[in-house]
C-alpha positions as CSV (number, residue, x, y, z in Angstrom):
1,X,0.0,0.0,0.0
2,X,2.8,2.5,0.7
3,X,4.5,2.0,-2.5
4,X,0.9,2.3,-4.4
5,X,0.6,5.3,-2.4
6,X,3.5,7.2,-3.1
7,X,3.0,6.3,-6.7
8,X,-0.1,8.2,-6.3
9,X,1.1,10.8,-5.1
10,X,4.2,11.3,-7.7
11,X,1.6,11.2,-10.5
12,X,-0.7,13.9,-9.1
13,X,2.2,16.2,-8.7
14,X,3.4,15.7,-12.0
15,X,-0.3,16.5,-13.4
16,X,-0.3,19.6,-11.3
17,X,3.1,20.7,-13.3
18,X,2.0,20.5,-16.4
19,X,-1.4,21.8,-16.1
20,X,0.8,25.0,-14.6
21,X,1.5,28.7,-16.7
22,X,5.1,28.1,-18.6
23,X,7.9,28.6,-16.2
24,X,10.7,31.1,-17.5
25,X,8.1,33.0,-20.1
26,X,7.6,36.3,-20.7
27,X,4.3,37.2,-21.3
28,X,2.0,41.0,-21.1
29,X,-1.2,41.3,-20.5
30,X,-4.0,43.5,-18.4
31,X,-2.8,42.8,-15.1
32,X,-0.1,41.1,-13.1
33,X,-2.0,37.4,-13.1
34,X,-3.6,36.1,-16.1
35,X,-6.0,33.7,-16.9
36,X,-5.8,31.9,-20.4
37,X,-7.4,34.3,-23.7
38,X,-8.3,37.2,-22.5
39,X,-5.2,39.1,-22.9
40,X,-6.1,40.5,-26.3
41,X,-8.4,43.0,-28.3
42,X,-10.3,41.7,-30.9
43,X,-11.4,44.4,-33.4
44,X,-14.2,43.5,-35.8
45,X,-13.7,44.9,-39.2
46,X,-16.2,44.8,-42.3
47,X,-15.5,42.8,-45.4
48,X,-14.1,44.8,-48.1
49,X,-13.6,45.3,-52.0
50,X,-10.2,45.9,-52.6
51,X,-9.7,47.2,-56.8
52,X,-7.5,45.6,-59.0
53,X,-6.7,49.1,-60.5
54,X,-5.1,50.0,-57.1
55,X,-1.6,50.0,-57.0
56,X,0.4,48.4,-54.6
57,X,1.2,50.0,-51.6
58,X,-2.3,51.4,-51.3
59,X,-3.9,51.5,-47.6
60,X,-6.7,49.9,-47.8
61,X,-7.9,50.1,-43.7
62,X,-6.8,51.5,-40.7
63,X,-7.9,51.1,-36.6
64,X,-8.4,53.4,-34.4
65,X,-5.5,54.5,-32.1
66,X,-4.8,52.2,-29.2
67,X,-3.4,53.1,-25.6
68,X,-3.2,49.7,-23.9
69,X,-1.7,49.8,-20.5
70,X,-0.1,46.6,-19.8
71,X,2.0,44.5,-17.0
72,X,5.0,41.9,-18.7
73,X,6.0,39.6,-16.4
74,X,8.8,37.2,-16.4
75,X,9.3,34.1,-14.1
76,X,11.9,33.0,-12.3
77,X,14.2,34.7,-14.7
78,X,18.1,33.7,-15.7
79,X,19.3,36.5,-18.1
80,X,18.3,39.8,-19.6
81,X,15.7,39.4,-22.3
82,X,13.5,41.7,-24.8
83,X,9.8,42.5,-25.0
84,X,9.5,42.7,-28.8
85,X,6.3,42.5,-31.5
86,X,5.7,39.4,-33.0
87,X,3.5,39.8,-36.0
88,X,1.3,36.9,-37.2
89,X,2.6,34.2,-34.9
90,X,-0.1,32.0,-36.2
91,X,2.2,31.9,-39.2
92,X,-0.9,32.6,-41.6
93,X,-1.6,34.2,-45.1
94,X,-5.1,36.1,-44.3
95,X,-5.6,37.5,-47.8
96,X,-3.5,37.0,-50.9
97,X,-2.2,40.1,-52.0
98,X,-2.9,41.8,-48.1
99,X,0.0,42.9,-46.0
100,X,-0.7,43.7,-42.4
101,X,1.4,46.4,-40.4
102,X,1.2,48.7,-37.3
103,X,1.9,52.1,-36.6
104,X,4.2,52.2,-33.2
105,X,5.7,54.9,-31.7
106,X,5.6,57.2,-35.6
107,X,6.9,54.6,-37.4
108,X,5.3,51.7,-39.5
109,X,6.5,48.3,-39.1
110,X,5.2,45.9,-41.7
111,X,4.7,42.2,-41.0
112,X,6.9,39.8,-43.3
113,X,9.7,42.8,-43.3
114,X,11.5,42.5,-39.9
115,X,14.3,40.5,-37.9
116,X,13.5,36.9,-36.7
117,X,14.1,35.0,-33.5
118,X,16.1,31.3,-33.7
119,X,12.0,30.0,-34.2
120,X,12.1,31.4,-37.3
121,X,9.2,33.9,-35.6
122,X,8.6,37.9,-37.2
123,X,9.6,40.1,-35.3
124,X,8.2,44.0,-36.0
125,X,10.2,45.4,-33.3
126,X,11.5,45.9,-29.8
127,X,9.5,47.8,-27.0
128,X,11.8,47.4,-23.9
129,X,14.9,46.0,-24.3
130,X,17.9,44.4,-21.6
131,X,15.1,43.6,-19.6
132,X,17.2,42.8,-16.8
133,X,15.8,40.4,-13.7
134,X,16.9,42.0,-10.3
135,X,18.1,38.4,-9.0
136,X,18.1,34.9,-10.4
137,X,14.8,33.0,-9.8
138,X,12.7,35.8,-9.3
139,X,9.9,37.5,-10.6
140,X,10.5,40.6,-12.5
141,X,7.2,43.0,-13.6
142,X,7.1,46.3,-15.8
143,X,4.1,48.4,-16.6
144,X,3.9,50.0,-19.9
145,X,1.5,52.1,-22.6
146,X,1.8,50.2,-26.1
147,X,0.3,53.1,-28.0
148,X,-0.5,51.5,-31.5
149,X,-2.7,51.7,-34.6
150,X,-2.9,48.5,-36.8
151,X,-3.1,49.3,-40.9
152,X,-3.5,47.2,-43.7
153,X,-2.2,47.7,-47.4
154,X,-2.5,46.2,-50.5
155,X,0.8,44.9,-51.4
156,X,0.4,42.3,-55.0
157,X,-2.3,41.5,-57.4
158,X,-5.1,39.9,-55.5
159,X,-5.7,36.3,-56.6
160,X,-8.7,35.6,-54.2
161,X,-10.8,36.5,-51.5
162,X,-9.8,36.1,-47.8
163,X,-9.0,32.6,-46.2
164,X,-9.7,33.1,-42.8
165,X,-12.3,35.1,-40.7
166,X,-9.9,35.6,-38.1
167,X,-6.5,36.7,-38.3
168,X,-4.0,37.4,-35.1
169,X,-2.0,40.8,-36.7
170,X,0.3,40.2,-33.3
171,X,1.5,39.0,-30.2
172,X,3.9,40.6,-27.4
173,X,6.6,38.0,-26.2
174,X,9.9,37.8,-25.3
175,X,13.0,37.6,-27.7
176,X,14.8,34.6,-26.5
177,X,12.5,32.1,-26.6
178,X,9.2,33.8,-28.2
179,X,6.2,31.4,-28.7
180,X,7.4,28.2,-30.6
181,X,9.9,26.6,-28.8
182,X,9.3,22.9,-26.8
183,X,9.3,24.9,-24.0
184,X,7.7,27.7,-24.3
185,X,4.8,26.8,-26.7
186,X,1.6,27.4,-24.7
187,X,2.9,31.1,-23.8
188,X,0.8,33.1,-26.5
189,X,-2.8,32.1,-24.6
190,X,-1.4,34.2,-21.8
191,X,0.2,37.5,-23.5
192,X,-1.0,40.2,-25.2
193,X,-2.8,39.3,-28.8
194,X,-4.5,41.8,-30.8
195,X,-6.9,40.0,-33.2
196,X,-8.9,41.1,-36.7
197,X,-12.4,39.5,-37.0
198,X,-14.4,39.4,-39.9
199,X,-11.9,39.4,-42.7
200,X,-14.4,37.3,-44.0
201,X,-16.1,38.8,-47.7
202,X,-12.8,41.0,-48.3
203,X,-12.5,40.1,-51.9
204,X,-10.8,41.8,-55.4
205,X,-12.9,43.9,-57.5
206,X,-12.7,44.7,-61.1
207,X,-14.7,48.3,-60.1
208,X,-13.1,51.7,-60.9
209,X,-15.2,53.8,-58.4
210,X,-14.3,58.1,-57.7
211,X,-15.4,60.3,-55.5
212,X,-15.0,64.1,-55.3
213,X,-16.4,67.3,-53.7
214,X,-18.3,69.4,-55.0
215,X,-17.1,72.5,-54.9
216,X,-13.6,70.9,-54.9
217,X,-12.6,73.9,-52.5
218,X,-15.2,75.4,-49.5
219,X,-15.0,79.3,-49.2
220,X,-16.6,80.6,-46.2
221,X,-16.3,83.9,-47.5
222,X,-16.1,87.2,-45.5
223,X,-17.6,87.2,-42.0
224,X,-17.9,90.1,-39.4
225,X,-15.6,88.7,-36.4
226,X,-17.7,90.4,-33.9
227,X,-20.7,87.7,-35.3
228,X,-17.9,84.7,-35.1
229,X,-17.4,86.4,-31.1
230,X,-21.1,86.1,-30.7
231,X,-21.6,82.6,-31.5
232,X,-23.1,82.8,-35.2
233,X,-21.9,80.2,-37.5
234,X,-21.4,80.1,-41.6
235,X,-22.3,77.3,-43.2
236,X,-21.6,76.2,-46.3
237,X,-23.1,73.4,-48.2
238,X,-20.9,70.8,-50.1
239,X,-21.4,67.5,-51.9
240,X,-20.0,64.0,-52.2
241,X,-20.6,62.9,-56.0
242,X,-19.7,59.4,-56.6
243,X,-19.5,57.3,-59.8
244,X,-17.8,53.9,-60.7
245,X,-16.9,52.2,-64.2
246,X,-17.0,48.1,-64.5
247,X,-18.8,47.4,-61.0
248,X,-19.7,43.7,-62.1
249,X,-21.9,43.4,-58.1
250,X,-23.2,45.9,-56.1
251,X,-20.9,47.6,-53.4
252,X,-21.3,48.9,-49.8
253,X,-19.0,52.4,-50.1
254,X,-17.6,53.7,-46.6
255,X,-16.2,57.6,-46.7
256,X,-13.1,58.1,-44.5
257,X,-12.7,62.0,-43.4
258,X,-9.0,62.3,-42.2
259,X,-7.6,65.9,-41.2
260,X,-3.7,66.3,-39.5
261,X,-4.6,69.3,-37.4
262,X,-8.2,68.3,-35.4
263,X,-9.8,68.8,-31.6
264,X,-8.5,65.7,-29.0
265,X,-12.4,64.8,-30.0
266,X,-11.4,64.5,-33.7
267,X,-15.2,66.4,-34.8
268,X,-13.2,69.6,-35.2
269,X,-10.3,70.6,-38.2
270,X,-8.2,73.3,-36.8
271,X,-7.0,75.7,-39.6
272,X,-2.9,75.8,-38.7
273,X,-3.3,79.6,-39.5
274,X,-6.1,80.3,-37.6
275,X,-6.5,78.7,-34.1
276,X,-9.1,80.8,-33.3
277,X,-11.7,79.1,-35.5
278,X,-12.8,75.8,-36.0
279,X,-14.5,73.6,-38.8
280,X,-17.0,70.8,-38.7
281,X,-18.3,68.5,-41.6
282,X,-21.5,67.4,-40.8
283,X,-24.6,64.8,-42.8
284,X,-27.7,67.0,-43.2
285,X,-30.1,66.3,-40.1
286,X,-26.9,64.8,-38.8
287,X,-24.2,64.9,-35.6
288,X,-20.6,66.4,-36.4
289,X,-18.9,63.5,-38.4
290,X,-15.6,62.1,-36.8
291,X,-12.2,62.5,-38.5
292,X,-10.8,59.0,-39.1
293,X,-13.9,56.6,-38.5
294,X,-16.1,55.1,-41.5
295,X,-19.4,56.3,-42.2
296,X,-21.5,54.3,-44.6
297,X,-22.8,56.6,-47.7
298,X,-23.9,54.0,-50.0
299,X,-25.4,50.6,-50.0
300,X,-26.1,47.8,-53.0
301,X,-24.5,50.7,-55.2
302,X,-24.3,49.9,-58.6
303,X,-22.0,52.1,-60.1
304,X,-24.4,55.1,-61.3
305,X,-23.9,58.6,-61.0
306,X,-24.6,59.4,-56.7
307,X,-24.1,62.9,-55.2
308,X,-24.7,62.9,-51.2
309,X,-25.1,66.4,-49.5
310,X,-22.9,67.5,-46.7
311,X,-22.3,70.6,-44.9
312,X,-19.2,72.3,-43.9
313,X,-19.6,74.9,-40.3
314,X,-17.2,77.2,-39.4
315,X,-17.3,78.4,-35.8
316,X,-15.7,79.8,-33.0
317,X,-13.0,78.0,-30.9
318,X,-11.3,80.8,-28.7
319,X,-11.3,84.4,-28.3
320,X,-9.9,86.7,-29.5
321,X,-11.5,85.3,-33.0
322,X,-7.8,85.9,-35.3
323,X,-9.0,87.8,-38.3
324,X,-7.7,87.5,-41.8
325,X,-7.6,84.3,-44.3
326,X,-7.1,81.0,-43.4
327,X,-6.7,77.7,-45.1
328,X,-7.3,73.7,-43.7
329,X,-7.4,70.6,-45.4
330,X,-9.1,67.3,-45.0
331,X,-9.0,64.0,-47.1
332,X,-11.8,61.9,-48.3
333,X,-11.1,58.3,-48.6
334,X,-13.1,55.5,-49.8
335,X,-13.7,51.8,-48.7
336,X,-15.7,49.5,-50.7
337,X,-16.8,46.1,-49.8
């Protein structure tokens, strides 16, 4: 009975070691303990049509910007290591023709383009480096901001639609041993993951659509400043007019405003000359549309000639109002799917 006993007990602790987080992994997440997938974003995008007339090198989508505080820990560590960005470490082709990049710290880092680790794993590029454990066999923690936007380009001829629904753009590990190894292979559930869904319906298109303003330029013309101190606003009406050669199905079109100088609440384009003042696009009947997020103008679209009416408002943003001419410029793009 002893011996069957003891027997017992060996095998219960060795089910108890394996059923245990990886020893000696670095991993980031949310907080300083972590419980298996849920360390991650998952973004839901919409299907699109991507134009064999674009050239490569064309964005085709981009997130919204990300400020993700997070705690990387690192157990019972022997040497100095680096947190570092491992792009697709599902190893994956999402869509043919698609390459998948983020924007980190001003600079772009394109997946497929970087370094690699001895797993043969991408890697975009370091975040904290000679992480350095303050004694052998310890545990060594350090909180950071990964403040990121995720973009995606086309980047070859498309020769089919997407493969997968789901694609993991990256994961945050550490540089000696990433994800792969015998080891370390069960460290990814734990760390940081951020995750496109619905790349589902993302296709090639033989469609040629444009779109332009109408009037290509908005003049506000003259206004008394004393009526811009009072509150009064000019508005000027404006117009989308769309139109599209060789559009063999029917396409959903999403209109991207983008500005480089806005309000922190990204409603308001901020003429660089003239701080004083303030300009908002707006739908008719509408809220002030937001710089940088997808607004849906047209559904089962065929093609034909479309205008949609818009309104540009310039107002008041501080006083003194500056008087004298000013100029600001914002950037309509399109996404079809």
């Amino acid at each position: 009975m002893k011996n069957k006993l003891a027997r017992l007990i060996w095998v219960s602790g060795m089910c108890l070691l394996f059923s245990a987080k990886p020893a000696l992994a670095l991993i980031c997440g949310f907080e300083s303990r972590y419980t298996e997938y849920t360390q991650e974003i998952n973004e839901q995008m919409k299907g699109m049509a991507v134009l064999d007339a674009l050239p490569s090198g064309t964005e085709l989508w981009r997130s919204p910007m990300y400020h993700v505080p997070l705690i990387c820990t690192e157990s019972f560590a022997q040497d100095s290591d680096d947190v570092v960005i491992y792009a697709n470490p599902e190893r994956v082709t999402p869509i043919p023709g698609v390459q998948f990049g983020i924007v980190y710290r001003g600079k772009t880092y394109w997946g497929g383009t970087g370094e690699q680790n001895s797993y043969g794993e991408m890697i975009m590029t370091y975040i904290y480096t000679n992480w350095q454990p303050q004694q052998a066999n310890s545990v060594f923690q350090v909180g950071m901001t990964l403040d990121f936007q995720v973009i995606m380009r086309k980047n070859a001829a498309m020769i089919g639609a997407a493969v997968v629904d789901k694609y993991d753009v990256f994961s945050l590990g550490g540089r000696r041993y990433g994800f792969h190894s015998s080891t370390f292979g069960q460290v990814r559930k734990y760390t940081f993951t951020y995750r496109l869904i619905g790349l589902n319906g993302t296709k090639p298109s033989t469609c040629v659509p444009t779109v332009k303003t109408t009037p290509a330029v908005i003049t506000f013309k003259a206004i008394a400043k004393p009526a811009l101190e009072a509150g009064k606003q000019r508005v000027v009406p404006f117009s989308l007019d769309f139109s599209a050669q060789s559009c063999s199905a029917p396409l959903t079109v999403d209109v991207v405003f983008s500005s480089p100088n806005t309000d922190t609440t990204k409603t308001i384009i901020i003429p660089t000359d003239n701080t004083s003042v303030g300009i908002t696009v707006r739908e008719a009947g509408k809220g002030n549309i937001v710089m940088d997020t997808p607004i849906t103008m047209l559904e089962d679209w065929s093609g034909n000639v479309i205008s949609r009416p818009l309104e540009a408002v310039l107002s008041k943003q501080t006083s003194p109002v500056s008087v004298g001419a000013f100029n600001a410029v914002a950037t309509v793009t399109m996404q079809y799917r």
